[in-house]
PQR file with spaces between the fields and no chain letter, atoms N, CA, C, O and H, PARSE charges and radii, in Angstrom:
ATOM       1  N    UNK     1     105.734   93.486   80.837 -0.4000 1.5000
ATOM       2  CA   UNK     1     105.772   93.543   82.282 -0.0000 2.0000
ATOM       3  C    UNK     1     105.523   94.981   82.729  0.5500 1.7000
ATOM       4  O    UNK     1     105.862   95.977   82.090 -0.5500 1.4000
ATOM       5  N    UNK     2     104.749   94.968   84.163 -0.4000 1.5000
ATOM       6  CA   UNK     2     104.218   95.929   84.368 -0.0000 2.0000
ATOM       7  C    UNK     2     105.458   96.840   85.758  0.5500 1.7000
ATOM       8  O    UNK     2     105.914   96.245   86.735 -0.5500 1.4000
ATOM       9  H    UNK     2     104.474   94.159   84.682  0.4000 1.0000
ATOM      10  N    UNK     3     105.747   98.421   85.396 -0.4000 1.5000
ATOM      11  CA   UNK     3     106.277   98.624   86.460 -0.0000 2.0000
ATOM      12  C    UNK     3     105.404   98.548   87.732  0.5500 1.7000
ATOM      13  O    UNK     3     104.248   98.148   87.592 -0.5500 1.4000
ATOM      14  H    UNK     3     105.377   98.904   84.603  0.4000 1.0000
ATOM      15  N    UNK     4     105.929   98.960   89.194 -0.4000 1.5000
ATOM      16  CA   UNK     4     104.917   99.097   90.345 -0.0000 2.0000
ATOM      17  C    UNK     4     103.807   99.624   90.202  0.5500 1.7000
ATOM      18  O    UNK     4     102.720   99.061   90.337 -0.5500 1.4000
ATOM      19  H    UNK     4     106.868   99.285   89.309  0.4000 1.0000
ATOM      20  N    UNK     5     104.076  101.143   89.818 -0.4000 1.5000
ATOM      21  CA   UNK     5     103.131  102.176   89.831 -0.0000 2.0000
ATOM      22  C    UNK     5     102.267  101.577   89.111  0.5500 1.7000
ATOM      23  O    UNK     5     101.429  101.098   89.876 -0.5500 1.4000
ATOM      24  H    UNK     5     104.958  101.600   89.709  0.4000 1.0000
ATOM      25  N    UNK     6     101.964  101.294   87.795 -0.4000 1.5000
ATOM      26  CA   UNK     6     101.214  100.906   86.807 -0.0000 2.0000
ATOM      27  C    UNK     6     100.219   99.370   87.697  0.5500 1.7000
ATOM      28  O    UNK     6      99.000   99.332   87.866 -0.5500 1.4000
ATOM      29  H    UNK     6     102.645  101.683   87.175  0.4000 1.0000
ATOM      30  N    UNK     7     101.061   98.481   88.038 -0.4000 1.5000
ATOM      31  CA   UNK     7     100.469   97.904   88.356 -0.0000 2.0000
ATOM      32  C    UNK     7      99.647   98.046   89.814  0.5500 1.7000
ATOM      33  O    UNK     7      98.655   97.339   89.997 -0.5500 1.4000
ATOM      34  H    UNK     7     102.051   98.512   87.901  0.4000 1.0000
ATOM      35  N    UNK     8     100.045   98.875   90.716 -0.4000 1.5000
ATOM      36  CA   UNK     8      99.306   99.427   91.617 -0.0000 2.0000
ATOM      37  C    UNK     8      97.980  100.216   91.141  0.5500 1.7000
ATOM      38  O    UNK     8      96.868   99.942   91.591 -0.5500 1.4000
ATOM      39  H    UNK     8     100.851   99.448   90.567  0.4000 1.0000
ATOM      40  N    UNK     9      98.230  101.276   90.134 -0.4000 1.5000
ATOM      41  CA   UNK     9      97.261  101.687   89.679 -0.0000 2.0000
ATOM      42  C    UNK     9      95.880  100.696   88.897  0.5500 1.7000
ATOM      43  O    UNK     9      94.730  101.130   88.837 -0.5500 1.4000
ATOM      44  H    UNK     9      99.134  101.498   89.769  0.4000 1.0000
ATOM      45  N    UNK    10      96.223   99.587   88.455 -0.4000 1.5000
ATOM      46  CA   UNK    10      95.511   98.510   87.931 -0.0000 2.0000
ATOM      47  C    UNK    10      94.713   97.952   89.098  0.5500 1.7000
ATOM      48  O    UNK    10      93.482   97.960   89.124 -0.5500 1.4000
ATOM      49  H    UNK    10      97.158   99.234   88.503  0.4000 1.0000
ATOM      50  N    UNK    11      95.756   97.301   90.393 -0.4000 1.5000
ATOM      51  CA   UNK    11      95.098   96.801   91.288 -0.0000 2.0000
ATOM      52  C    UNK    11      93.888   97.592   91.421  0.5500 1.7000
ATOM      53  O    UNK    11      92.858   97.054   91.016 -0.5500 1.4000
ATOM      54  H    UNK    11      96.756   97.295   90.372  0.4000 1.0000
ATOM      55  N    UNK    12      93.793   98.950   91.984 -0.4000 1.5000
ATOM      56  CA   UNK    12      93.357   99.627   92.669 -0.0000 2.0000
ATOM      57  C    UNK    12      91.983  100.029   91.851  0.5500 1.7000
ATOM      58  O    UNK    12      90.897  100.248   92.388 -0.5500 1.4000
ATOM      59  H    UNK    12      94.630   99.387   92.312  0.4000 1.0000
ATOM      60  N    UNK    13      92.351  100.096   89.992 -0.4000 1.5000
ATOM      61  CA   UNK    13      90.916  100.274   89.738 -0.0000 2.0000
ATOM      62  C    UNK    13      90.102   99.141   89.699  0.5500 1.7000
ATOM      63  O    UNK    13      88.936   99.489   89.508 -0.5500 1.4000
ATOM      64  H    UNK    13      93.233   99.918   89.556  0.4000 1.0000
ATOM      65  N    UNK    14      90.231   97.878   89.804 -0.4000 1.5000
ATOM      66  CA   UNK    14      89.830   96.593   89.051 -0.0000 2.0000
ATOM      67  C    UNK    14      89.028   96.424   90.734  0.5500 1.7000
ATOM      68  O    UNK    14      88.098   95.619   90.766 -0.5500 1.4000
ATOM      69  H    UNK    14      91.178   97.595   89.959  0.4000 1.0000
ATOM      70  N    UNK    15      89.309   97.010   91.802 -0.4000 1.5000
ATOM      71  CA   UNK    15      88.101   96.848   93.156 -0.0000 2.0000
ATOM      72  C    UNK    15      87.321   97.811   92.636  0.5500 1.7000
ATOM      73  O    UNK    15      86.466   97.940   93.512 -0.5500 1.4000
ATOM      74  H    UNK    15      90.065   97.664   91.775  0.4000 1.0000
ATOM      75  N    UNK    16      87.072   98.537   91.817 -0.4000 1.5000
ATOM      76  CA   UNK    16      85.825   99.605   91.417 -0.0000 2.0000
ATOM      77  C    UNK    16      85.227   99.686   90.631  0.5500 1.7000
ATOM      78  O    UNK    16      84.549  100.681   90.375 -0.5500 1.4000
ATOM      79  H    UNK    16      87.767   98.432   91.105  0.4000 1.0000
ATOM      80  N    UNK    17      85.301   98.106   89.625 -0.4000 1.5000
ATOM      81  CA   UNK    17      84.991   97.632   88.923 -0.0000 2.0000
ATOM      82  C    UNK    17      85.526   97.512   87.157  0.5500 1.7000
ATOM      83  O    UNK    17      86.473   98.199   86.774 -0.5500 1.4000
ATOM      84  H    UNK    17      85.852   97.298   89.833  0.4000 1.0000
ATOM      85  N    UNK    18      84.857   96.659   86.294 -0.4000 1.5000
ATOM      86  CA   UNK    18      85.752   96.194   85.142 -0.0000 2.0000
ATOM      87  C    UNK    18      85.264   97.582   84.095  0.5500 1.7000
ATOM      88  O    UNK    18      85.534   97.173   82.966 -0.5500 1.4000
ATOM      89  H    UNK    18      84.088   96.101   86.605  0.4000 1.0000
ATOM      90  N    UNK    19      85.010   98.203   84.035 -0.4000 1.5000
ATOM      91  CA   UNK    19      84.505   99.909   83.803 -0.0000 2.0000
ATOM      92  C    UNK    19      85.692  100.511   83.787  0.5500 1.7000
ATOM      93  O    UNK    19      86.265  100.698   82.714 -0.5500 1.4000
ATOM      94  H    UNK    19      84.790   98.535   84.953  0.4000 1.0000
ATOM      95  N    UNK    20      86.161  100.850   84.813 -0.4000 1.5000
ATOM      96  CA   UNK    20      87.306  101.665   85.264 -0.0000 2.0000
ATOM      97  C    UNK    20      88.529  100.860   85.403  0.5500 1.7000
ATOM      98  O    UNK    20      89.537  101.515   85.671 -0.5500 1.4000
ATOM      99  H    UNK    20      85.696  100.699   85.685  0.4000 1.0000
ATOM     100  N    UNK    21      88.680   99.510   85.274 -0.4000 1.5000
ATOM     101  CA   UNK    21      89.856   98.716   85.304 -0.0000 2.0000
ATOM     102  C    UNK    21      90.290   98.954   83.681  0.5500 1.7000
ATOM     103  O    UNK    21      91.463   99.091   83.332 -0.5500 1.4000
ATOM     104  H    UNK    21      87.861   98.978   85.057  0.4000 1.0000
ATOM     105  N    UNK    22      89.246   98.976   82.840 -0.4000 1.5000
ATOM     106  CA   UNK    22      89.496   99.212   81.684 -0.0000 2.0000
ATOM     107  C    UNK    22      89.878  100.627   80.808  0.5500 1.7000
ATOM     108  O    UNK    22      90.501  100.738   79.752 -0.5500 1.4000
ATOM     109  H    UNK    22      88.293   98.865   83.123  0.4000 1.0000
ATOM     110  N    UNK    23      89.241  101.672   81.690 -0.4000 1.5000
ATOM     111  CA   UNK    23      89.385  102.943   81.516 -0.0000 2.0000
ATOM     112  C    UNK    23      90.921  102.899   82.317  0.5500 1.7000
ATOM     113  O    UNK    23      91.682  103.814   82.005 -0.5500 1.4000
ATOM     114  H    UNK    23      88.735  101.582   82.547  0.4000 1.0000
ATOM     115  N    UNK    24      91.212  102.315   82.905 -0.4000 1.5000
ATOM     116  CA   UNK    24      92.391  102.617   83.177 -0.0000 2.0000
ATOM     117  C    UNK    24      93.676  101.993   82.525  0.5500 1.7000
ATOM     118  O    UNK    24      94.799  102.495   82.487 -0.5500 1.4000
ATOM     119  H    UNK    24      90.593  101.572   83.159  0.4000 1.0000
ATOM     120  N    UNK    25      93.320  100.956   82.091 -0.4000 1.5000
ATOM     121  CA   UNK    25      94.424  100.307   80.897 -0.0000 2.0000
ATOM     122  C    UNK    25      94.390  100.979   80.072  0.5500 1.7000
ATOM     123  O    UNK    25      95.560  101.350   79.979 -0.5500 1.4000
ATOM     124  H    UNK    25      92.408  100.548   82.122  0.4000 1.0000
ATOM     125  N    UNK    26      93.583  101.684   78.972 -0.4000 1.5000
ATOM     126  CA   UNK    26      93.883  102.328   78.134 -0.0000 2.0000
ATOM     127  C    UNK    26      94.463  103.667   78.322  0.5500 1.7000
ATOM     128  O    UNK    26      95.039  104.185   77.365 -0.5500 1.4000
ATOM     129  H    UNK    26      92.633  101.383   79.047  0.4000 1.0000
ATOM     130  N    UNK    27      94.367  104.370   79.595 -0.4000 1.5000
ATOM     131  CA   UNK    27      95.368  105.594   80.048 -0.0000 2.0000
ATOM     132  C    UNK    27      96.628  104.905   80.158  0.5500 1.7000
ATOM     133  O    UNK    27      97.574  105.501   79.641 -0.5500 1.4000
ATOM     134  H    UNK    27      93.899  103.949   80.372  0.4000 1.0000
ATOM     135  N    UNK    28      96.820  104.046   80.580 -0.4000 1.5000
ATOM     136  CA   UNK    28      98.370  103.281   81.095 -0.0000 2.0000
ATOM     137  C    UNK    28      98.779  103.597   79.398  0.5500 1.7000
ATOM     138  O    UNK    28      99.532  104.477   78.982 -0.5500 1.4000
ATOM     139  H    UNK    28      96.052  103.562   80.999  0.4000 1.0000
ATOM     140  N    UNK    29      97.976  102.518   78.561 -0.4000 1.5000
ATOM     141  CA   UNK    29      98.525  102.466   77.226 -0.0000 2.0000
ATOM     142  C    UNK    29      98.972  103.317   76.711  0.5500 1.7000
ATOM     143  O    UNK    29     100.098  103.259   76.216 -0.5500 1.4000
ATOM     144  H    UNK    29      97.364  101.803   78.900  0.4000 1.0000
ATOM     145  N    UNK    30      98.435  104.063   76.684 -0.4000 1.5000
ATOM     146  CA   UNK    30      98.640  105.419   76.123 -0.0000 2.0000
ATOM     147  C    UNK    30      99.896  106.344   76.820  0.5500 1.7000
ATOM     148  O    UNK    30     100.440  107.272   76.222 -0.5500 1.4000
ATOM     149  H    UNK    30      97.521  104.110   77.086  0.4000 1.0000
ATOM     150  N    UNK    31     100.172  106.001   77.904 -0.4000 1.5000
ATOM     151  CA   UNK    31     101.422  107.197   78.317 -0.0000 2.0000
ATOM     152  C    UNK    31     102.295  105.851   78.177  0.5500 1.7000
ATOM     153  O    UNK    31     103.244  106.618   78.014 -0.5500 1.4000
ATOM     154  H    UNK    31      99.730  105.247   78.390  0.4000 1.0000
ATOM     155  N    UNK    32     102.862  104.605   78.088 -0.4000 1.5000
ATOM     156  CA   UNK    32     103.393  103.936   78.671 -0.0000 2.0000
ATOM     157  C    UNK    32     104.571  103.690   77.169  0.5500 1.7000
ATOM     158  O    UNK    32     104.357  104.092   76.025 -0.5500 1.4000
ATOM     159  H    UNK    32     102.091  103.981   78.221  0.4000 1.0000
ATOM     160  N    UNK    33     105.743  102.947   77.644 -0.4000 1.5000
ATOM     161  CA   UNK    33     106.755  102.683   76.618 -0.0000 2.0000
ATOM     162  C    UNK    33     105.753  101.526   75.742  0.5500 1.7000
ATOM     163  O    UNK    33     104.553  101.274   75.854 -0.5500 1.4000
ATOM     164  H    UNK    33     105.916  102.620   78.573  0.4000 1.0000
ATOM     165  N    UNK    34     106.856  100.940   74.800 -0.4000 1.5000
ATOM     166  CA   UNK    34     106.238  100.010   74.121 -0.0000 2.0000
ATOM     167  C    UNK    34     106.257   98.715   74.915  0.5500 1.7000
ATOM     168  O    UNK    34     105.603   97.728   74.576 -0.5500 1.4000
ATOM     169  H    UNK    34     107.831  101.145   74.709  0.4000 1.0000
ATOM     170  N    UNK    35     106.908   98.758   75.811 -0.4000 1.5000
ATOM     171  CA   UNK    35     106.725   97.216   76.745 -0.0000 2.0000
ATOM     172  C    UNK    35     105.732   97.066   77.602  0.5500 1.7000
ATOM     173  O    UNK    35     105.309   95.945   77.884 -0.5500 1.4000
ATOM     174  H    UNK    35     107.439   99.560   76.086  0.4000 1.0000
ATOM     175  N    UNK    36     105.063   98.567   78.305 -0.4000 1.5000
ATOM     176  CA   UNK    36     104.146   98.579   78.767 -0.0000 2.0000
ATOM     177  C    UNK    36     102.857   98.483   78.496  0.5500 1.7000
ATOM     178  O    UNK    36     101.980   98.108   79.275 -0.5500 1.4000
ATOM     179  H    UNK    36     105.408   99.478   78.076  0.4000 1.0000
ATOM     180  N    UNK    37     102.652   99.051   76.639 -0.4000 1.5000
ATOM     181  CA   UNK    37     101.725   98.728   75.612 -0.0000 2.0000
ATOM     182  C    UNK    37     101.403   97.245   75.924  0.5500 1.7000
ATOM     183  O    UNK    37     100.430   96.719   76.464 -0.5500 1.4000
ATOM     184  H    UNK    37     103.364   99.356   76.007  0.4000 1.0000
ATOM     185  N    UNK    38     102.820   96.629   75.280 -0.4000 1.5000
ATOM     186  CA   UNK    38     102.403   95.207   75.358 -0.0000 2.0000
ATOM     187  C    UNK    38     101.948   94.504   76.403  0.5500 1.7000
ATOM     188  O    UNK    38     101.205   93.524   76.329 -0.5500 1.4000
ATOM     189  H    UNK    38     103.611   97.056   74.842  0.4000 1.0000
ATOM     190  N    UNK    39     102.323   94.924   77.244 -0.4000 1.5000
ATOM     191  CA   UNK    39     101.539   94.456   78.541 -0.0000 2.0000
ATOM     192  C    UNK    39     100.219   93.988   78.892  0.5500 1.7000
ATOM     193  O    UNK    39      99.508   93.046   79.241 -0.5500 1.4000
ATOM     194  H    UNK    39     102.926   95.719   77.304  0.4000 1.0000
ATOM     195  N    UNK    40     100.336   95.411   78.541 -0.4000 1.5000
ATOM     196  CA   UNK    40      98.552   96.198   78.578 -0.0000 2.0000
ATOM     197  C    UNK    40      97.565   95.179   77.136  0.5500 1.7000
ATOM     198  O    UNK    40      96.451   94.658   77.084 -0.5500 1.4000
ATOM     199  H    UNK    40     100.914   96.176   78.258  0.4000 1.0000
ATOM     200  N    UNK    41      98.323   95.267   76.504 -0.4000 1.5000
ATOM     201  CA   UNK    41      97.312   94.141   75.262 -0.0000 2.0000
ATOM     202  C    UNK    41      97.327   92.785   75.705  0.5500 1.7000
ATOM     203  O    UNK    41      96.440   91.985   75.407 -0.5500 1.4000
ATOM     204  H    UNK    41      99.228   95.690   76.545  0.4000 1.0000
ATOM     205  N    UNK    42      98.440   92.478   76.498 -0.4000 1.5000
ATOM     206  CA   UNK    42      98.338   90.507   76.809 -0.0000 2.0000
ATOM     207  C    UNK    42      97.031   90.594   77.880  0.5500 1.7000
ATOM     208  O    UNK    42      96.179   89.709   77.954 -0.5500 1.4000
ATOM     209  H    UNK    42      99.160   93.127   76.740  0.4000 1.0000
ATOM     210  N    UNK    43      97.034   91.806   78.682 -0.4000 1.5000
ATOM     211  CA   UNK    43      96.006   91.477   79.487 -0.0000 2.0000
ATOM     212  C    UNK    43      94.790   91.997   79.340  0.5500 1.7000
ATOM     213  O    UNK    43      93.908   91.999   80.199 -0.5500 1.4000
ATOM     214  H    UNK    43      97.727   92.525   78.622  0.4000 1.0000
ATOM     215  N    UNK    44      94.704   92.615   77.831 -0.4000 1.5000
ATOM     216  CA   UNK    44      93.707   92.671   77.984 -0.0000 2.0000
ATOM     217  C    UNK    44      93.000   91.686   76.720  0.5500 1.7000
ATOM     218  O    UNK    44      91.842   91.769   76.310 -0.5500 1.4000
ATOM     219  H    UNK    44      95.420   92.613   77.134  0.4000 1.0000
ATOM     220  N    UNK    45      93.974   90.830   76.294 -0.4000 1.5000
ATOM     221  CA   UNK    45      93.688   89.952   75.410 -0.0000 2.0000
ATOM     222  C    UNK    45      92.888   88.436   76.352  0.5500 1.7000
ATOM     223  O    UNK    45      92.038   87.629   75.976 -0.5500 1.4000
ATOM     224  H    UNK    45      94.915   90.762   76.626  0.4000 1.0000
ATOM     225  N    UNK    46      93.795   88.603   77.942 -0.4000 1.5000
ATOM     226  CA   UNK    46      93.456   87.558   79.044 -0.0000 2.0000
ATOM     227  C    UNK    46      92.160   88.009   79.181  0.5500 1.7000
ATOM     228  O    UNK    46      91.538   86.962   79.358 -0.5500 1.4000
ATOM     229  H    UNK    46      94.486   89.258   78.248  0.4000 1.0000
ATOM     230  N    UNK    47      91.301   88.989   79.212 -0.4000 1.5000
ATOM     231  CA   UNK    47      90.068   88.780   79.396 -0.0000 2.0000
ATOM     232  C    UNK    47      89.198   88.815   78.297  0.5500 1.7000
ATOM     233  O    UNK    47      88.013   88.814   78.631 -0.5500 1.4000
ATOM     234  H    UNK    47      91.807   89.839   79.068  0.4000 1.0000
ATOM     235  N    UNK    48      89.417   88.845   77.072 -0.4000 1.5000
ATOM     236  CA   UNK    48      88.941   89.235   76.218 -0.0000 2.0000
ATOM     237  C    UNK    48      88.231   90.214   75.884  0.5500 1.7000
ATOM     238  O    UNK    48      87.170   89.946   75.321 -0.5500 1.4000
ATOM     239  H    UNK    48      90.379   88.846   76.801  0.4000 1.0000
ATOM     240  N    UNK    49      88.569   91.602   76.109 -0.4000 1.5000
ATOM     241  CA   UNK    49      87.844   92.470   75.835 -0.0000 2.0000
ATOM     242  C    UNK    49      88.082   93.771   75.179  0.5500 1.7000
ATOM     243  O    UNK    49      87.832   94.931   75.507 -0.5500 1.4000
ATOM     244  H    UNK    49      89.431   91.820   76.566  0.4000 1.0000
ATOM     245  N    UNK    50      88.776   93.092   73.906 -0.4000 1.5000
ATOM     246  CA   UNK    50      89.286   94.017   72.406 -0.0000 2.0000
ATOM     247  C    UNK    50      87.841   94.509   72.108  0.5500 1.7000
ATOM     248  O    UNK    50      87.834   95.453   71.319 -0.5500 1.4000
ATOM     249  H    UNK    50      88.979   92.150   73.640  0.4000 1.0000
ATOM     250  N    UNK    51      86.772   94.161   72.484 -0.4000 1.5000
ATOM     251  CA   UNK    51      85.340   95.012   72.183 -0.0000 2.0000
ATOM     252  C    UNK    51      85.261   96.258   72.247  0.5500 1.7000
ATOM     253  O    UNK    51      84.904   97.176   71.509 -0.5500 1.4000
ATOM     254  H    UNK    51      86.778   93.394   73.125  0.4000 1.0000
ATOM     255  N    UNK    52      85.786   96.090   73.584 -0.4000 1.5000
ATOM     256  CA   UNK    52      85.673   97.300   74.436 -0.0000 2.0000
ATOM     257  C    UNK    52      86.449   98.998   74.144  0.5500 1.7000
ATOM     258  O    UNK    52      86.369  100.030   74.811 -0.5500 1.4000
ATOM     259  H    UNK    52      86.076   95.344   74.183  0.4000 1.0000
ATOM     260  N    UNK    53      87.115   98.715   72.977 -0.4000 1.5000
ATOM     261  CA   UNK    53      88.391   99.327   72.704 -0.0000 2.0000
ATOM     262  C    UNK    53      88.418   99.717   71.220  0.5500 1.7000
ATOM     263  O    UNK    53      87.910   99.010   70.350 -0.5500 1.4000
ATOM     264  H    UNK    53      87.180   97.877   72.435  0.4000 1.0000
ATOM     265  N    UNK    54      89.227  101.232   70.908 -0.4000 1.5000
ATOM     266  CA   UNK    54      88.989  101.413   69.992 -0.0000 2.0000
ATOM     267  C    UNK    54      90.366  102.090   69.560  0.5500 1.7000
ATOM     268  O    UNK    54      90.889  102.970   70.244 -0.5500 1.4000
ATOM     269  H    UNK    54      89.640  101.806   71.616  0.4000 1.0000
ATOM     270  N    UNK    55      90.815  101.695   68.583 -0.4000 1.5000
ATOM     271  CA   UNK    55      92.277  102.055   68.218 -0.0000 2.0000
ATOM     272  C    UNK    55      91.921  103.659   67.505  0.5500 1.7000
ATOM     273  O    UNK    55      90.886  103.809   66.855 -0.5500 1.4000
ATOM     274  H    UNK    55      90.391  100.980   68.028  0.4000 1.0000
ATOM     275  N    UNK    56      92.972  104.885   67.731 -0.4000 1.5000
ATOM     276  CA   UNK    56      92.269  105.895   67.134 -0.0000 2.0000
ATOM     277  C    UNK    56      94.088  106.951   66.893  0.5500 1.7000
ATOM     278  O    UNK    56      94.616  107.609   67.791 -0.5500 1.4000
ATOM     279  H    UNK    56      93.813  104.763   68.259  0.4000 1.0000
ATOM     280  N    UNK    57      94.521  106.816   65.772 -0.4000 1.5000
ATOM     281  CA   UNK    57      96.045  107.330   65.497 -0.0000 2.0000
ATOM     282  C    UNK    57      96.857  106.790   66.479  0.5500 1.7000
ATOM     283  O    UNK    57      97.495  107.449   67.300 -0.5500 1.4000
ATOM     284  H    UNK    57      94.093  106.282   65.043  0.4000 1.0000
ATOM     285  N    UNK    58      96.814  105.063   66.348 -0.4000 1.5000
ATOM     286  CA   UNK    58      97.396  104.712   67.294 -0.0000 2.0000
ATOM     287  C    UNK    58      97.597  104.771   68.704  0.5500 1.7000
ATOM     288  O    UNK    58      98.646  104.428   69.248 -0.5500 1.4000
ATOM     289  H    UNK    58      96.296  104.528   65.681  0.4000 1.0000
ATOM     290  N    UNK    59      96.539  105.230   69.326 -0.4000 1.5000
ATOM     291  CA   UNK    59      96.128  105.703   70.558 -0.0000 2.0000
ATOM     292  C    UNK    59      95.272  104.757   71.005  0.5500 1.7000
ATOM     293  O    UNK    59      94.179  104.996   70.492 -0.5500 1.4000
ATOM     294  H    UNK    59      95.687  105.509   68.884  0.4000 1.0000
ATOM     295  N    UNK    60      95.199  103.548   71.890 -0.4000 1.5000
ATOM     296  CA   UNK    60      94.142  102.764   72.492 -0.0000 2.0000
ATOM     297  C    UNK    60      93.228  103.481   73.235  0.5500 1.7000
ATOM     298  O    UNK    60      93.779  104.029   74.190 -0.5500 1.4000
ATOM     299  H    UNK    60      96.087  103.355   72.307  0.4000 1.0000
ATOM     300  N    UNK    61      91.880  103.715   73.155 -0.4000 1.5000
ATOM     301  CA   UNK    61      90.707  104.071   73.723 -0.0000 2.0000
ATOM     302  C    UNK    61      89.402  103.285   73.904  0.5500 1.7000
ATOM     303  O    UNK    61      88.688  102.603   73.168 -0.5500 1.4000
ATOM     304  H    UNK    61      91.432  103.269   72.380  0.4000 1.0000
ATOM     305  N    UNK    62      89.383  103.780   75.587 -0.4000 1.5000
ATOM     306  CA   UNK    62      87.965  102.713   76.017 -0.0000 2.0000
ATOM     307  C    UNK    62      86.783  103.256   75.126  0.5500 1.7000
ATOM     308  O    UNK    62      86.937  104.242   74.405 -0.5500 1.4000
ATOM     309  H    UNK    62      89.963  104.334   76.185  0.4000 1.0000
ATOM     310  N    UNK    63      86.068  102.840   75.178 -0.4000 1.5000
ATOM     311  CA   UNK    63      84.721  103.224   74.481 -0.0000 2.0000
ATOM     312  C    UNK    63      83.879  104.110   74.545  0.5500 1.7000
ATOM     313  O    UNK    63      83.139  104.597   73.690 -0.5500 1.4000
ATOM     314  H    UNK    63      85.943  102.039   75.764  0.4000 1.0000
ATOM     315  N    UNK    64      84.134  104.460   76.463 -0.4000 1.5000
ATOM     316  CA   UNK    64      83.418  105.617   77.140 -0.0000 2.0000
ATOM     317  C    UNK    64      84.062  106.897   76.825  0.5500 1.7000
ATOM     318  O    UNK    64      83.449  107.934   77.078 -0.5500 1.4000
ATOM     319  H    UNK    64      84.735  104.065   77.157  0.4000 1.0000
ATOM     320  N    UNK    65      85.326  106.940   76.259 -0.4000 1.5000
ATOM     321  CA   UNK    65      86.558  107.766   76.223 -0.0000 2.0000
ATOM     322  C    UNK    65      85.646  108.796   74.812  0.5500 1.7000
ATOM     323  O    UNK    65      85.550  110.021   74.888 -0.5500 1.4000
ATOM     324  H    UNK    65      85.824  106.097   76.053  0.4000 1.0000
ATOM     325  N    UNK    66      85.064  107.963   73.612 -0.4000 1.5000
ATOM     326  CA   UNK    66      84.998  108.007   72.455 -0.0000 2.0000
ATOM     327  C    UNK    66      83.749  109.186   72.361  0.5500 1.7000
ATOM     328  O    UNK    66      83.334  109.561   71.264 -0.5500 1.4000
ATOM     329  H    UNK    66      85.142  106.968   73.550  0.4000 1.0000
């Protein structure tokens, strides 16, 4: 489960498209506890787009990041 902020910040990139909705889950991931991790993986398991993503010392990163 997502706190406010986090999920405000989600709303807000996902109108500027799935680019930056995604660049922005993996910043969440990355500063967030482990509940917020999990979060962040159920939804991004809901769209399917583990493609997009690249695990790196345990650090989730978008692709553009890389």
């Amino acid at each position: 489960m997502l706190n406010k902020q986090d999920q405000k910040q989600i709303d807000r990139a996902a109108q500027q498209g799935l680019g930056t909705l995604l660049r922005t889950m993996a910043q969440i991931h990355r500063a967030g506890s482990k509940r917020t991790q999990n979060a962040i993986n159920e939804q991004i398991e809901q769209v399917n787009a583990w493609d997009q993503f690249t695990m790196v010392n345990g650090a989730l990163l978008h692709n553009s990041e890389l």
